[in-house]
N, C-alpha and C positions, 0 to 999 in steps of 0.2 A: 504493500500500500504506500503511493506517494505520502511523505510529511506535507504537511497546508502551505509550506511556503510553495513548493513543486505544483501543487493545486492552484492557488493562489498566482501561481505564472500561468498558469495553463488557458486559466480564465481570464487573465487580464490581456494575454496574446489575443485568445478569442474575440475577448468586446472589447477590445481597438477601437471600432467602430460604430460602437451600442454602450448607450448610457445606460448604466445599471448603478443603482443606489448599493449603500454599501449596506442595509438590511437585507437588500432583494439577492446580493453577493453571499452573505453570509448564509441566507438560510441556504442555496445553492452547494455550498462547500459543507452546511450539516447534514443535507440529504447524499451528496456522494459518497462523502467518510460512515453516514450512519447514524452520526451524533442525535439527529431527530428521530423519534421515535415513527415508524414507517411500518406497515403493514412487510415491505419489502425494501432495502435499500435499492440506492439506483447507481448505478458505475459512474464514475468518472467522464469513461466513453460517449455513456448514455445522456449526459445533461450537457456535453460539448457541443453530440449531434442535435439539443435540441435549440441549445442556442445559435450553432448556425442555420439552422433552419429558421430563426427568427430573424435572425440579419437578412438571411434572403429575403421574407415577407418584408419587412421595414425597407430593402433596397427596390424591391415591387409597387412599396407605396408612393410612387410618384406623383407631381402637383398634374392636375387635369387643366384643359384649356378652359373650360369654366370656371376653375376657382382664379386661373390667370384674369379673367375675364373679370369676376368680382375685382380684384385687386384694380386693376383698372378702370372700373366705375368709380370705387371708393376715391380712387388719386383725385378721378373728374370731377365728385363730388369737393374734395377738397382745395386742389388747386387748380382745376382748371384743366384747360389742351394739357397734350403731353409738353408742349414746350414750357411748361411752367411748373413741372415735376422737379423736387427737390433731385438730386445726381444721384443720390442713394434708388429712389422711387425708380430712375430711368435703368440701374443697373437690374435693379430686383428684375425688370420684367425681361430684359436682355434676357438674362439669366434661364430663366424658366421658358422663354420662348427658343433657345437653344436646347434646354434639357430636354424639352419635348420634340427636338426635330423640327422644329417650324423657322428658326432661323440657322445658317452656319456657322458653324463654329470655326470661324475664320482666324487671321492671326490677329486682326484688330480688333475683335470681340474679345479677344485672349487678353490682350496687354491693356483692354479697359475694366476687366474683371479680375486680371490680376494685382491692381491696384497700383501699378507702375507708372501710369500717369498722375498729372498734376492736376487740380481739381478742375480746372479751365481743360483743360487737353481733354479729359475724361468726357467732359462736359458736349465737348464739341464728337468727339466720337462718338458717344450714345445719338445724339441727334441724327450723324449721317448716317449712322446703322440703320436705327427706325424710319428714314427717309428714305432708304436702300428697299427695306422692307415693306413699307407700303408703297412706295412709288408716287407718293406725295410731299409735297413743302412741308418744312416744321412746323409752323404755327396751322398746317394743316388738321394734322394728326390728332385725333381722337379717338371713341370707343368704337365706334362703327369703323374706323380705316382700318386700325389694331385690328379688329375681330373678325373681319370679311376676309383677311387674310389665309386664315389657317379654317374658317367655317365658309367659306366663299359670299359669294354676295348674297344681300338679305333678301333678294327675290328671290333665290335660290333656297333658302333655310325651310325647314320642314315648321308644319304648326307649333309643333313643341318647341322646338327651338326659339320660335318668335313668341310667346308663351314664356319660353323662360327667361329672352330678354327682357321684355315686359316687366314682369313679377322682378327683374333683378335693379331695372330703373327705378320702381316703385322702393324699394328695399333700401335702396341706399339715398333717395330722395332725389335722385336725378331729376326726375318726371312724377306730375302727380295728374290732377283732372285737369280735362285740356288739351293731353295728346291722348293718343292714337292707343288704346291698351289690347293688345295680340292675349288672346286667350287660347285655349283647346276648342276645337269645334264640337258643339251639342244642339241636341233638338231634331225636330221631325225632318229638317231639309235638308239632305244630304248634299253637298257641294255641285254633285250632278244636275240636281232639278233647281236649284240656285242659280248656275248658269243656263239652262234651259230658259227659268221666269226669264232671268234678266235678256237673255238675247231676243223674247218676244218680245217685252214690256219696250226696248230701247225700238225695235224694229218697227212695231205699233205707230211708237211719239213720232219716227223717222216716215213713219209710212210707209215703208219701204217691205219686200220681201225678207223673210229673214237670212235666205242665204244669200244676201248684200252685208252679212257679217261673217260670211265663210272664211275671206281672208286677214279678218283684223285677230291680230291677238291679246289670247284673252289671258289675263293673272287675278288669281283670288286670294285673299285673305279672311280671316275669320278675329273680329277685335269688335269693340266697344269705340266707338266714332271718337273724335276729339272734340265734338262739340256738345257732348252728352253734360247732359244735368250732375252736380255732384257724386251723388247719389244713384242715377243711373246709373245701372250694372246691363245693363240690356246688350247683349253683342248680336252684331248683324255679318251676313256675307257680304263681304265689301267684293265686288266682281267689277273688274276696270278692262273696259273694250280700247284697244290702241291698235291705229292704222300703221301697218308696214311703212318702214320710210321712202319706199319707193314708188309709193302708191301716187298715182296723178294727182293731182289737186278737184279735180273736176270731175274726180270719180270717188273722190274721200268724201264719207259723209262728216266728221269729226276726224280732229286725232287724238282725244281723248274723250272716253265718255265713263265716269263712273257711278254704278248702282249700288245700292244699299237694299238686301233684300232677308227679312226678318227670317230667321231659323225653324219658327214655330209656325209662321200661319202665310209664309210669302211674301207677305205685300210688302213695298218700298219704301223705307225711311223718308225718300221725297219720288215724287213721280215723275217720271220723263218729262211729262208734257212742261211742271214747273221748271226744271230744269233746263229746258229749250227755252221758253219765258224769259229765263234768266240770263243766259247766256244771247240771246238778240238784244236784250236791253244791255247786252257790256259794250262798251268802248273798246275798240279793234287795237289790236295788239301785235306784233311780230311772233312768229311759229317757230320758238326756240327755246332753252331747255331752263333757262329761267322761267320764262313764263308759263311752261308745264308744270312747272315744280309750284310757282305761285299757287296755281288753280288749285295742282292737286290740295293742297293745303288750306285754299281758303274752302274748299267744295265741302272737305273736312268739321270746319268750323262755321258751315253753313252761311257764309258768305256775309260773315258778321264783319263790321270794319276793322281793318288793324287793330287801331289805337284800343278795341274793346277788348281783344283778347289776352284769355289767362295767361301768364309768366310763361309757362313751360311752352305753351305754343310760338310765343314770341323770340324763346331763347331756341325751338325747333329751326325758325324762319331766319334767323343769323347764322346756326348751323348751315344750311340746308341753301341757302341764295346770295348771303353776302358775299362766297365767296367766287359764284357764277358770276357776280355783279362788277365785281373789284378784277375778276378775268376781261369783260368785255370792256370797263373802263381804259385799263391797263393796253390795250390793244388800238384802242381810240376810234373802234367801229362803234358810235354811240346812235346809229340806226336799229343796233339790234338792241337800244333802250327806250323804247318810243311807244305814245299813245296816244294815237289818231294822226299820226304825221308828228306828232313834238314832240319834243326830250319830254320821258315819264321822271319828272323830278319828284314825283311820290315815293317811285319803288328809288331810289338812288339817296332818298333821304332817309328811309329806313334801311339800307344798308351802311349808312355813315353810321351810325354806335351798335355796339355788339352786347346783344343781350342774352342773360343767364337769370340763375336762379341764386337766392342766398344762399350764404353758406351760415355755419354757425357764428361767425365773428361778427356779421351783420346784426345791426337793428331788426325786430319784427317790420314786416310790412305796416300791420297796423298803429304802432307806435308812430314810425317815419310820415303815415296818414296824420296823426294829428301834429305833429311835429307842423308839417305842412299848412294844414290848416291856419294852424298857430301866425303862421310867419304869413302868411295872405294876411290875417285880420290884420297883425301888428301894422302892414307895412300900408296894403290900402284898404284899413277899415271898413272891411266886406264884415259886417252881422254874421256871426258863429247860427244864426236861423237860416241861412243862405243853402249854405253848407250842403243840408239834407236834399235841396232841391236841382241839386245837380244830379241829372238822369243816366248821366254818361260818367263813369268811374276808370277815368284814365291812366295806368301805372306801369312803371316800365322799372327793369333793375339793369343798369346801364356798367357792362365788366367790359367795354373798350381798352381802363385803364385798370389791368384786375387789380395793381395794389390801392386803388382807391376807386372800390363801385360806386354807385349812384344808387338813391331810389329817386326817382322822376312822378312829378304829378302834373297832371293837366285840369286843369278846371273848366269844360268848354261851357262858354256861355249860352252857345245854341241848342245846348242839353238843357236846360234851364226848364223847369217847371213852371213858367210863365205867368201863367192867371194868381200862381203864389205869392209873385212878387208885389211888394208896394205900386210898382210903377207900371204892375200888367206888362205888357210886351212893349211898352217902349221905354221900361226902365233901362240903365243904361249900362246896368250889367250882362243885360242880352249881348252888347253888341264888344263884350273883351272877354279874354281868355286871361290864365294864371298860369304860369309853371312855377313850379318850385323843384332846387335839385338840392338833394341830403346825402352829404356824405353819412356811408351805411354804415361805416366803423364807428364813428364816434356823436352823431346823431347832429352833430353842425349845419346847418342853414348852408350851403354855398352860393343857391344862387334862389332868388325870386322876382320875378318878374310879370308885368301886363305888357297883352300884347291885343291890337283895334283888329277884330274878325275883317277888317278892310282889306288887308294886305295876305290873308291866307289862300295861299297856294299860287301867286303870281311867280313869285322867283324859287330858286335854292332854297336861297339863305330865309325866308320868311317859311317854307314847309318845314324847315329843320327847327324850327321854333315849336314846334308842336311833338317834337321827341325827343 
């Protein structure tokens, strides 16, 4: 029989590389000597092989692309794009997207992990990896570039999958009511007779035969709208008809049409016919991927005006176009920014600040609300009775500059509850507006200001008053 020190080597060769407390050691070395009272003692041999057989399983448990994927929201939730990840954050994920085979293990991945560079050197090599990686700019790079990567793109992602991004935006407070929430498909309509309704219902509003939809393709999803009530849980087949790009023009009937068609009983969230309604009363637009992206999103949110949509939808819309926007500026084709023949300095004003959601260092929204209020009355003794009769509740959290966000208020006069005021409709608060902007860290007034509903929307610089 080995003495315990010979034991005692034996097992510390072994767990090298497996933490083992020195109770969980010890009872180990009284069950092979005997020293414990055992039905049977166990060998030396025997508790070796069972410990390397535990190393195996601990060397088996490796991170999954999902829990990478958590770690990655969580960063978003707290700093921001990738380009605003502490070095540490940038290497972690290096790290794990090499362990799993999704990046190389090159030599410059090597000498950034090996901690041989200087914190600036390190700095800059993390960033051109993950640019390498996604095949986009830095201040690109977020959770959907990262994650399309090694899961392919999110048209491609199975239900569960979009289901588990969902539940994972929700979880780390990415996204709350407002967007888009991907669920499991349930209910009597099978995804089959979903696109069935919808190719008639669209073909009907069109007049048209339905195999004049033979060649457009079709993508489904199964989620709960972004323009849903709080509290609405209700998810719909969202089934989006899109014409081939090589389709004529004068034989396309759309190049996007999308339906919302209920699980349990068929019928459509909104009807074609409204839909067509809606769409001849828009102002004509250029057929380009900004302004697909717009529609889809405002179709989304049921064609509510910007300024009124929740945070999450708003910080979607910066995601999702500022940077289509800041492409075509950049290029100086500012035809493909245009509405009705003019520069659209709507859509160009809302891509000048980039908006998010708080984080925890922030003010409450509803604090920064009275904060707000506060500095209107102080500044132009607008009556705190006022207040209540603005119909329109305008708020934006403005991460342009992330180490000092904004919450932004708008007070539009033309929202005004009218017959409320002392002055009726020609009181003269009808005709001004209020912003106020708060810095969110430390609850400071920066800026407040009126501006005469005279001059909204003539230039630039007078729509950018209003975000």
């Amino acid at each position: 029989m080995k003495n315990n020190n010979e034991i005692q080597q034996a097992l510390n060769t072994a767990l090298s590389s497996l933490h083992v407390s020195d109770t969980e050691a010890g009872m180990l070395l009284a069950q092979a000597k005997g020293g414990k009272k055992v039905k049977k003692k166990l060998s030396v041999a025997f508790v070796l092989m069972m410990i390397f057989v535990t190393l195996s399983l601990t060397a088996l448990a490796v991170i999954t692309i999902r829990e990478v994927g958590r770690q990655v929201a969580e960063n978003e939730k707290k700093q921001g794009y990738y380009i605003n990840w502490t070095l540490e954050q940038k290497k972690k994920l290096i790290g794990s997207l090499i362990e799993l085979k999704y990046m190389d293990e090159s030599e410059e991945a090597g000498a950034l992990l090996n901690g041989i560079q200087s914190d600036q050197e390190a700095s800059e090599t993390a960033n051109r990896l993950m640019e390498k990686y996604t095949n986009r700019n830095i201040d690109e790079i977020n959770f959907l570039t990262i994650m399309q990567v090694p899961m392919g793109s999110v048209d491609k992602w199975t239900y569960e999958e979009k289901a588990w991004y969902s539940k994972l935006m929700r979880d780390v407070g990415l996204e709350g009511d407002g967007i888009t929430q991907f669920v499991e498909p349930s209910g009597k309509i099978s995804e089959e007779e979903a696109i069935r309704i919808a190719r008639r219902e669209v073909a009907a509003g069109y007049k048209v035969d339905e195999s004049k939809l033979d060649s457009y393709q079709v993508s489904v999803d199964f989620e709960i709208p972004e323009a849903a009530e709080p509290n609405d849980r209700q998810a719909y087949w969202h089934v989006k008809f899109a014409a081939p790009d090589d389709m004529p023009e004068d034989e396309r009937l759309f190049i996007l049409f999308p339906v919302y068609v209920h699980p349990e009983t068929g019928d459509l969230m909104i009807s074609v016919n409204e839909m067509l309604e809606r769409r001849t009363n828009s102002p004509t637009r250029p057929d380009n991927e900004i302004y697909r992206t717009i529609e889809s999103i405002s179709q989304g949110a049921k064609y509510i005006p910007f300024r009124r949509w929740p945070l999450e939808l708003k910080a979607k819309y910066s995601q999702m176009v500022n940077p289509l926007v800041e492409r075509i500026v950049a290029s100086g084709d500012m035809e493909q920014l245009t509405l009705n023949g003019k520069l659209d300095i709507e859509t160009l004003a809302r891509a000048e600040y980039t908006y998010g959601l708080p984080d925890k260092k922030a003010v409450s929204e509803a604090e920064a609300y009275e904060i707000a209020k506060k500095a209107v009355h102080n500044k132009f003794d607008v009556d705190d009775k006022v207040f209540p009769l603005y119909l329109d509740y305008i708020v934006y959290y403005d991460v342009t500059d992330a180490e000092q966000p904004l919450w932004k208020f708008v007070f539009n006069g033309w929202s005004l509850d009218w017959p409320k005021l002392e002055g009726g409709l020609n009181d003269p608060l009808n005709k001004v507006y209020y912003k106020v902007e708060i810095l969110a860290r430390n609850s400071e007034v920066k800026h407040v200001e009126e501006y005469s509903m005279d001059s909204l929307g003539k230039t630039l610089e007078s729509e950018l008053k209003w975000y």
